[in-house]
C-alpha positions in Angstrom: 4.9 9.2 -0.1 8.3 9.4 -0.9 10.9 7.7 -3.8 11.9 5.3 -1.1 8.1 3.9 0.3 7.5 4.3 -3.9 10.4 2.2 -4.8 9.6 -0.2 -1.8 5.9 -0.6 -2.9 6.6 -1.0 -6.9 8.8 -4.0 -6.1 6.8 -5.8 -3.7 3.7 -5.7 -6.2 5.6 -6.9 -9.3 6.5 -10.2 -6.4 2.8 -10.0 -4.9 -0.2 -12.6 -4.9 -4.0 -11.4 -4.8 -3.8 -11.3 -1.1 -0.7 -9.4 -0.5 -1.8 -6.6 -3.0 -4.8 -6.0 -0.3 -2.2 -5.9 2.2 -0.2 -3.3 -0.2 -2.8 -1.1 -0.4 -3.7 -1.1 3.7 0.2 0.1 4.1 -0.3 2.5 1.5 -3.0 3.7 2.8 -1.7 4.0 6.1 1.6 5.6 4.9 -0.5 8.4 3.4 -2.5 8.9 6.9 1.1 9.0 8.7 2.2 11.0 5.9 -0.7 13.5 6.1 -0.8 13.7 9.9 3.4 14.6 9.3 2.0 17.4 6.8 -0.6 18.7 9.4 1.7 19.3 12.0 4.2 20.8 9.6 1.3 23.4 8.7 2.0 22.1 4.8 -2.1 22.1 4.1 -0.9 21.3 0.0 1.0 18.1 1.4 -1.8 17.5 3.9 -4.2 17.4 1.2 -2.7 15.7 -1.9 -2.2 12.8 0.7 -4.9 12.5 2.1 -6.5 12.8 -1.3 -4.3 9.8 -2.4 -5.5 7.8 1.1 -9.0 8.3 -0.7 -8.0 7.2 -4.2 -6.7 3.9 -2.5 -10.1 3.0 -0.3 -11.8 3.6 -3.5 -9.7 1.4 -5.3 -10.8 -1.5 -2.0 -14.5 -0.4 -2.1 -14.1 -1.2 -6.7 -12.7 -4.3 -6.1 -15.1 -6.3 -3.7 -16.8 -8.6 -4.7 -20.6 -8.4 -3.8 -20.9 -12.2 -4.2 -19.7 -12.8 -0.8 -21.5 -11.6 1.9 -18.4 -10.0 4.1 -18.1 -7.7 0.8 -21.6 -5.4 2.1 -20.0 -5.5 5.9 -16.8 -4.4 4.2 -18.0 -2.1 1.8 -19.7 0.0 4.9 -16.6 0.4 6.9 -15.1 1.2 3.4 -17.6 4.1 3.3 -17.2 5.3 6.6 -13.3 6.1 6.3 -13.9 7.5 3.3 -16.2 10.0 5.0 -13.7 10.6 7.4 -10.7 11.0 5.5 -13.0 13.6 3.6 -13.6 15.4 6.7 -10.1 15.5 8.1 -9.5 17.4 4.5 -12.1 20.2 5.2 -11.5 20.7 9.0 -7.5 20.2 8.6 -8.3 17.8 11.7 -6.2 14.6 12.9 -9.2 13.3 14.9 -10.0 12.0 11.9 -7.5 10.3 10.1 -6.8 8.4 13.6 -10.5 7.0 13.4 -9.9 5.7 10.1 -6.1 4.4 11.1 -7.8 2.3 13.7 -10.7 0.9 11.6 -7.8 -0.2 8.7 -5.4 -1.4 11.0 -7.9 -3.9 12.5 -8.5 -5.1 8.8 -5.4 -5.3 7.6 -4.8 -7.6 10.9 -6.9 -9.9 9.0 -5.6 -9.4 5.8 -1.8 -10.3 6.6 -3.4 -13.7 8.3 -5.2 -14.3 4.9 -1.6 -13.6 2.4 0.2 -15.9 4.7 -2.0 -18.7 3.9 -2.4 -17.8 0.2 -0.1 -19.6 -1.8 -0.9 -18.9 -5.3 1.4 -17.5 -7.7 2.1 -13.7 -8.2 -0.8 -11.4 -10.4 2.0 -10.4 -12.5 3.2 -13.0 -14.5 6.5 -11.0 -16.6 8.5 -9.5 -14.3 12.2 -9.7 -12.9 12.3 -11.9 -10.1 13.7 -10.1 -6.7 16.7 -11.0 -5.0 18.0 -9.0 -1.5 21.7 -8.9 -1.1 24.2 -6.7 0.9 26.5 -4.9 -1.3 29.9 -3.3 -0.3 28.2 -0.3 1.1 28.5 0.6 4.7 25.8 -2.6 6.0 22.9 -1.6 4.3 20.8 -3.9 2.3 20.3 -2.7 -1.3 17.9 -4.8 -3.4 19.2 -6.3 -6.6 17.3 -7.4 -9.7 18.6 -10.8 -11.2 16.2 -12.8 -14.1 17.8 -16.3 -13.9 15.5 -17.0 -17.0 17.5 -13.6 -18.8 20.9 -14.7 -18.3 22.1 -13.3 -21.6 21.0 -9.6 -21.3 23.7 -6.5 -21.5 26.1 -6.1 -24.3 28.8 -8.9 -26.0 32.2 -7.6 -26.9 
């Protein structure tokens, strides 16, 4: 992942609900896969590894948060396993095969997940942070985001 895709991600979880930090972690995931995949082709096996390695921190980050009350969570929890597995594989057989199987097995869920953040209204996990706001600066028409706190009006220095 690079400082961009880092930068990107930190800002839309300090803004995020429940619900869209699931979806976060799906993109992340799947950034590491296309990130990996990049690495494999390259014949960078170090690159290949630390991100698929960091793929496998995030599914074990979904498979710790379910909640075993509901009974999706079991159903969830396998499929959870299974691209685990294979993530672990594509590490020891420097294979794509794969990481494509577990693409298409997270792409189907995170389908579902983005239809479950649009309904979800509730307010953002994190409580104190700067509120976002997007607006084009004087640079040569590219968006650059901008961090404005109507509620902290009165930071910087006085003269």
């Amino acid at each position: 992942m690079n400082n961009e895709d880092l930068k990107a991600f930190t800002t839309r979880v300090t803004q995020a609900n429940g619900s869209e930090l699931v979806v976060i972690v799906y993109e992340i995931i799947m950034n590491d896969i296309e990130s990996a995949k990049e690495a494999l082709v390259a014949q960078d096996y170090t690159k290949f590894t630390r991100d698929v390695n960091h793929a496998v921190k995030f599914v074990n980050e979904l498979i710790n948060t379910l909640d075993f009350q509901y009974a999706i969570s079991y159903d969830l929890m396998q499929l959870y396993l299974y691209c685990n597995k294979r993530l672990l594989q594509a590490t020891l057989k420097n294979e794509v095969e794969p990481l494509e199987d577990t693409k298409k097995v997270l792409e189907h869920l995170l389908e579902g997940f983005v239809g479950v953040a649009k309904q979800d209204q509730s307010a953002p996990v994190m409580s104190n942070t700067q509120q976002v706001y997007a607006g084009l600066t004087y640079g040569k028409g590219s968006l650059n985001e901008m961090y404005v706190d109507p509620n902290q009006m009165s930071r910087g220095f006085r003269a």
